[in-house]
LOBA-873192 format. One record per residue (C-alpha): y, z, x. Coordinates in steps of 0.05 Angstrom, whole numbers, plus 5000, padded with zeros to 4 digits. Layout:
# residues N
YZX;...
END
This chain:
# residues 598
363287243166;369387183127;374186573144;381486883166;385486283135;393586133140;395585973058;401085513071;406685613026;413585253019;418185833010;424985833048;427586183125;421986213171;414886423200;414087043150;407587233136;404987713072;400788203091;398088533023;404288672978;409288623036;412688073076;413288083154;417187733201;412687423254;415287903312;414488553273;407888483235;404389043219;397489133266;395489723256;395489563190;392789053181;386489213234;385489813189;384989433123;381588773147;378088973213;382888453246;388688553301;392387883312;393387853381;399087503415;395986803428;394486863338;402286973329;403986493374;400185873349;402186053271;409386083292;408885433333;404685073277;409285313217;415984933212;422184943159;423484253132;430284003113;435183453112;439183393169;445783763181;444684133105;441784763084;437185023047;429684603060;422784853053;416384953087;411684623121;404984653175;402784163224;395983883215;394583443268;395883493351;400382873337;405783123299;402883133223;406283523184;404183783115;409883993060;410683992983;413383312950;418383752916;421384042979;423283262992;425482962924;432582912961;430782483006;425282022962;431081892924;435681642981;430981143003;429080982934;432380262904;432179942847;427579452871;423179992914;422980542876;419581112928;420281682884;417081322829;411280962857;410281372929;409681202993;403481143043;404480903116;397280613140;400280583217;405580963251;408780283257;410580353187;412981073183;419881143151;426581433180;428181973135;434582273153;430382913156;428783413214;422583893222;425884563261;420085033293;422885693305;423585933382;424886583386;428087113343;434187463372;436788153351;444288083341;445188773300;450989133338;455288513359;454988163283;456588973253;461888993311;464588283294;464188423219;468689103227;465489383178;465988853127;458788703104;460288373045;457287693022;462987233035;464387533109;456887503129;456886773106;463986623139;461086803205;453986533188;457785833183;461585963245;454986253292;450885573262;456785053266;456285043341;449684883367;449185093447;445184373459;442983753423;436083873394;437184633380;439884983313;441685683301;441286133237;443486783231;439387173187;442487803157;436388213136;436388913088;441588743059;446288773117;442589343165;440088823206;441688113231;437587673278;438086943316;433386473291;433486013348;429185343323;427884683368;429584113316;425683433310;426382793266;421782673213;418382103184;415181943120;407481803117;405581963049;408482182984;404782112923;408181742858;411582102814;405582112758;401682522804;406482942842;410083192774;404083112723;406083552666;412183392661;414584162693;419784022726;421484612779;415384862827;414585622799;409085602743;402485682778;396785292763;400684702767;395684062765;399183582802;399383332878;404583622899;404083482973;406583063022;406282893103;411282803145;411182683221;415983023274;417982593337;420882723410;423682133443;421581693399;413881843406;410182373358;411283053382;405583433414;403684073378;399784653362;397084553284;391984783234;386784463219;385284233152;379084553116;374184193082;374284763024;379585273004;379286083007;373986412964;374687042938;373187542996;376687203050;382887413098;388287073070;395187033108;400486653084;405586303130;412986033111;419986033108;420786593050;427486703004;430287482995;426587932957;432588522940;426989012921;430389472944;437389222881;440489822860;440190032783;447289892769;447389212802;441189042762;445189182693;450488712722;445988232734;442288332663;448388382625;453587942651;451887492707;444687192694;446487052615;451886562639;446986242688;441586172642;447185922588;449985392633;443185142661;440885102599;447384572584;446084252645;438784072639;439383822566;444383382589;440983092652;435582962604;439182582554;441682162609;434881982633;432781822571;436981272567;432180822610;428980742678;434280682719;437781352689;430681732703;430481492777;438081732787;437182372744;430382582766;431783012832;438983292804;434183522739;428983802785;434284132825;437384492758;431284682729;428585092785;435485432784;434485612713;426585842718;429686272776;435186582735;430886622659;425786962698;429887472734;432987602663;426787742627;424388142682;430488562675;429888692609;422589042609;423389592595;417589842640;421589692706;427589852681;423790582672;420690542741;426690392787;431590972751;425291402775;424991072839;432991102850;432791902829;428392002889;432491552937;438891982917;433992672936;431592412998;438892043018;441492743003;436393183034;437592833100;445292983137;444792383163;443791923112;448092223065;453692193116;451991483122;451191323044;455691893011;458791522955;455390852960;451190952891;458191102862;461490592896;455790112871;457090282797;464990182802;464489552827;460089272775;464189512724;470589132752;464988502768;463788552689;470088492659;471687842690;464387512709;465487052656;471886712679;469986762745;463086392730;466885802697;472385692751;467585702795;464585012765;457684752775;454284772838;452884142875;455383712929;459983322882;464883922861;464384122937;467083562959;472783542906;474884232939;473983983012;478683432996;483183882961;483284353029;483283723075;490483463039;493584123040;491484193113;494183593141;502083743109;506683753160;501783463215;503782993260;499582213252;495982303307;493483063284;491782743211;487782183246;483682663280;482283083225;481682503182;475182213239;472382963234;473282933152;468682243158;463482673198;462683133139;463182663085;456982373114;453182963113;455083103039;453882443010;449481973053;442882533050;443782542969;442881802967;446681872897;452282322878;452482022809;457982072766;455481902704;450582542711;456982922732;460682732675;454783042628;453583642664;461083832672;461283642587;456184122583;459184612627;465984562592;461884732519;458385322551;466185612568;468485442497;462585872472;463186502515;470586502534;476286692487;479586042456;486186272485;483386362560;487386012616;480885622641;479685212573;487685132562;487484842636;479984432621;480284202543;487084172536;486184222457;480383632465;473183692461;468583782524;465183142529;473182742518;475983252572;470083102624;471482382609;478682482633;476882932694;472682452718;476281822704;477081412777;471781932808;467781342822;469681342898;468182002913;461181872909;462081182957;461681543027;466980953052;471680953001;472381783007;473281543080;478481113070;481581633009;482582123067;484881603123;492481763116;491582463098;494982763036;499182093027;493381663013;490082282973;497382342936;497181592916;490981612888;492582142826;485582282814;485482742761;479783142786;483683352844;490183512809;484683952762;481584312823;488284472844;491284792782;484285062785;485785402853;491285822819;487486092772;485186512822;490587092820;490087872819;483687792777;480187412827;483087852873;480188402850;474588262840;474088032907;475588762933;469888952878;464288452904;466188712981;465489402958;458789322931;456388942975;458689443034;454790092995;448489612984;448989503063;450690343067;444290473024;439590073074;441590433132;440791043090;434590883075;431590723146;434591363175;430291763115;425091353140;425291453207;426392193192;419492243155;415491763204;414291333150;413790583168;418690053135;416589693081;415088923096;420888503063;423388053111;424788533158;421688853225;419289583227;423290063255;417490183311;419989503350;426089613336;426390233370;422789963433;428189343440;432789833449;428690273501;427689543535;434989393530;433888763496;437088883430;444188613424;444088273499;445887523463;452387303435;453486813384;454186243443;447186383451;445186373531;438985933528;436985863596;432086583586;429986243521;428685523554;422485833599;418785913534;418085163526;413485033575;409385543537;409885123478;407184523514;401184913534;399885203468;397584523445;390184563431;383784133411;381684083356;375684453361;380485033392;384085103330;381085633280;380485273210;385985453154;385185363085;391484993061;393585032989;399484742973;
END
């Protein structure tokens, strides 16, 4: 009899499973489907216990994190070492180097506080009609993560998070209601074994290293009580049932032609460009000695999985073979979109609207890309303190002290989880950046005028960052902003006077481009719909990509269930499920064996 095994995967939103080529949300799997192909129908109690068992891993009060899958009735949970380098690194010293050497806790007496939290998704809430309603019509990026921020800024009780999950591109959103625990460290292998090889992102596959590592979630300072999976002896062999469990990324299979010549052409050359810069400098640093390598090692690992990400979506783009296949497979969307009244009512000029907006995206992805500066916590904290001064003008003391205590909040968040905002690794990477716009901007551009100044990138990042030291103290930003913009004024940091005359930059290009981004956005979102109306025309089911088939869909709405929570999230209906949870713990010999591969 063939083993039906959960292949535990750190990905990144939550409790997906792939069924063959297609990815499923827990509450909208596939059964017939898959009872057809395998012989096996997960029942309810299946879907339960993988939810309950599967958890997203990340540091507390930040976004982003990976997977993870408890192991043990106790609280054991098992994750990838890469999913947390950040936090290695922040309890890593000089004298106790954790990232380096690893960690192993022989007793839960000697378990380390982490600063991380293990959330185990609830239940999964369909929001469609009041975020669409809320929105106005305005499904572009930047709005959906405006109100994303707003819905998951505002907890409804201590121990609970929210994420709102827009799905298809905008034609659906959904609640992701998780309970949240703290996590401990129990075991992380040194860095010889969990980066052997020297590759430095988590992509290539076989990678021969151990990269694993176990955490344990607690409530009320005892080790939380849970369903898991327990660990088998041997992994799958060929033959076997196979699901795999996570917290996946978005797939955009569905990326229109025109917005994949964008992509190709403008936008993923500059990110490849850039990272490049970025990486070869981070390495040079490290290369200076141990010290450098333990400070540069996670912001490295962190750039060099942005850059596989973006080289491989380029060279992908460029085949010519898919390339071939999606024109053919975009004719026959614009047939069936048309053959249908109301889908091409829905999606009329969204194709068109599509390929206007990239070409205004096009002609100014360049300087848009370079004002934008590198990612990372550093340059978004320059801007938050740029915001904060301008915000507290013209506020009475007592307003500025307030905002100054809620500042403090968020400064913690930003720097205390990094355990090392480093400016000496700033000051390379924003050198690097700096050459990278001398190369691919025109030598007269605003942006190098404003950066360079007529100087070379690595003197200019010098001067930028000159005094930057206490933005990377958690204390001293605290006591920067204590005053408000008079103490932020008397410092003269020349970062922040260069993130403001950065801020006006942004004028009817930016502007328009803006518009441009919204508009394609908005006809990617039109498409969708579009899309699931043909569908639900020809019976066909939805494809599995992180969404739910139309079937449930339709009978939430029979129910009256769909669109009965807003954002404030009434938990009391939710709450009853906990006891639920509690009883879902089993033995061990209750649990059916999983083959973990991590």
């Amino acid at each position: 009899m063939r083993i039906r095994s959960v292949l535990l995967l750190p990905l990144f939103l939550s409790s997906f499973v792939f069924s063959g080529e297609a990815l499923w949300p827990l509450n909208a799997l596939p059964l017939e489907e898959i009872e057809k192909d395998w012989k096996f129908k997960p029942d309810e109690k299946w879907i339960k216990h993988v939810q309950q068992a599967t958890a997203r891993v990340a540091m507390k009060d930040m976004p982003g994190g990976g997977s993870g899958a408890f192991v043990s009735p106790d609280g054991l949970l098992v994750t990838n070492r890469h999913c947390i380098d950040d936090m290695l690194a922040a309890l890593s010293t000089p004298e106790r180097n954790i990232l380096r050497d690893g960690f192993y806790a022989n007793s839960r007496d000697l378990e380390l506080e982490t600063g991380m939290e293990i959330c185990v998704l609830r239940e999964m809430l369909n929001v469609t009609d009041k975020v669409v309603k809320d929105l106005r019509g305005n499904l572009s990026s930047a709005a959906i993560a405006r109100l994303r921020r707003q819905v998951e800024e505002r907890p409804p009780e201590p121990g609970v998070a929210l994420k709102l999950v827009p799905l298809f591109a905008g034609h659906e959103f959904w609640l992701y209601v998780y309970d949240v625990y703290p996590a401990k460290l129990v075991f992380a292998p040194d860095e010889a074994l969990g980066a052997f090889g020297g590759e430095e992102d988590n992509f290539r596959y076989p990678r021969h290293k151990l990269d694993i590592a176990f955490l344990r979630a607690y409530k009320d300072g005892e080790p939380l009580k849970t369903p898991y999976f327990a660990l088998a002896a041997k992994g799958p062999k060929e033959g076997d049932q196979v699901f795999v469990a996570g917290s996946p990324g978005m797939t955009e299979r569905y990326l229109p032609l025109a917005r994949i010549e964008f992509l190709r052409e403008k936008q993923l050359p500059l990110q490849v460009a850039t990272g490049n810069g970025a990486v070869a400098a981070i390495q040079k640093f490290m290369n200076q000695g141990a010290e450098q390598r333990r400070i540069g090692s996670v912001t490295l690992g962190q750039y060099a999985n942005e850059l596989k990400i973006n080289q491989g979506a380029l060279d992908f783009f460029k085949r010519p073979e898919f390339i071939a296949a999606r024109k053919k497979q975009e004719e026959q969307w614009r047939e069936k979109i048309a053959a249908s009244p109301e889908a091409a009512k829905i999606a009329s000029t969204a194709f068109a609207d599509i390929e206007s907006a990239c070409v205004v995206l096009g002609k100014t992805a360049a300087a848009r890309h370079f004002q934008e500066m590198p990612s990372g916590r550093f340059w978004g904290l320059a801007q938050s303190l740029l915001n904060f001064s301008n915000a507290t003008r013209g506020k009475q003391d007592a307003q500025i002290a307030a905002m100054a205590e809620s500042f403090s909040e968020f400064v913690d968040k930003i720097l205390d989880p990094a355990g090392g905002v480093h400016i000496d690794v700033e000051r390379d990477v924003l050198a690097a950046w700096l050459g990278a716009a001398k190369e691919h901007l025109p030598a007269d551009h605003r942006f190098l005028k404003l950066a360079l100044n007529g100087t070379s990138p690595e003197e200019s990042a010098r001067t930028l960052l000159s005094g930057a030291e206490r933005l990377t103290k958690p204390e001293a930003v605290k006591e920067l902003v204590s005053r408000g913009f008079e103490s932020i004024d008397e410092a003269k940091l020349p970062i922040l006077k260069f993130v403001s005359e950065l801020k006006k930059l942004e004028d009817a290009d930016a502007a328009q481009a803006s518009e441009a981004q919204k508009k394609c956005d908005t006809a990617i979102a039109a498409l969708e719909r579009a899309r699931a109306c043909v569908r639900k025309v020809s019976g066909a089911q939805r494809h599995g990509h992180a969404a739910p088939g139309l079937g449930r869909r339709e009978r939430l709405r029979r129910e009256g269930q769909e669109d009965s929570i807003a954002y404030d999230v009434r938990l009391d209906a939710v709450a009853r499920r906990r006891s639920a949870r509690e009883s879902a713990v089993r033995t061990v010999e209750e649990v059916p064996r999983c083959a973990v591969q991590l």
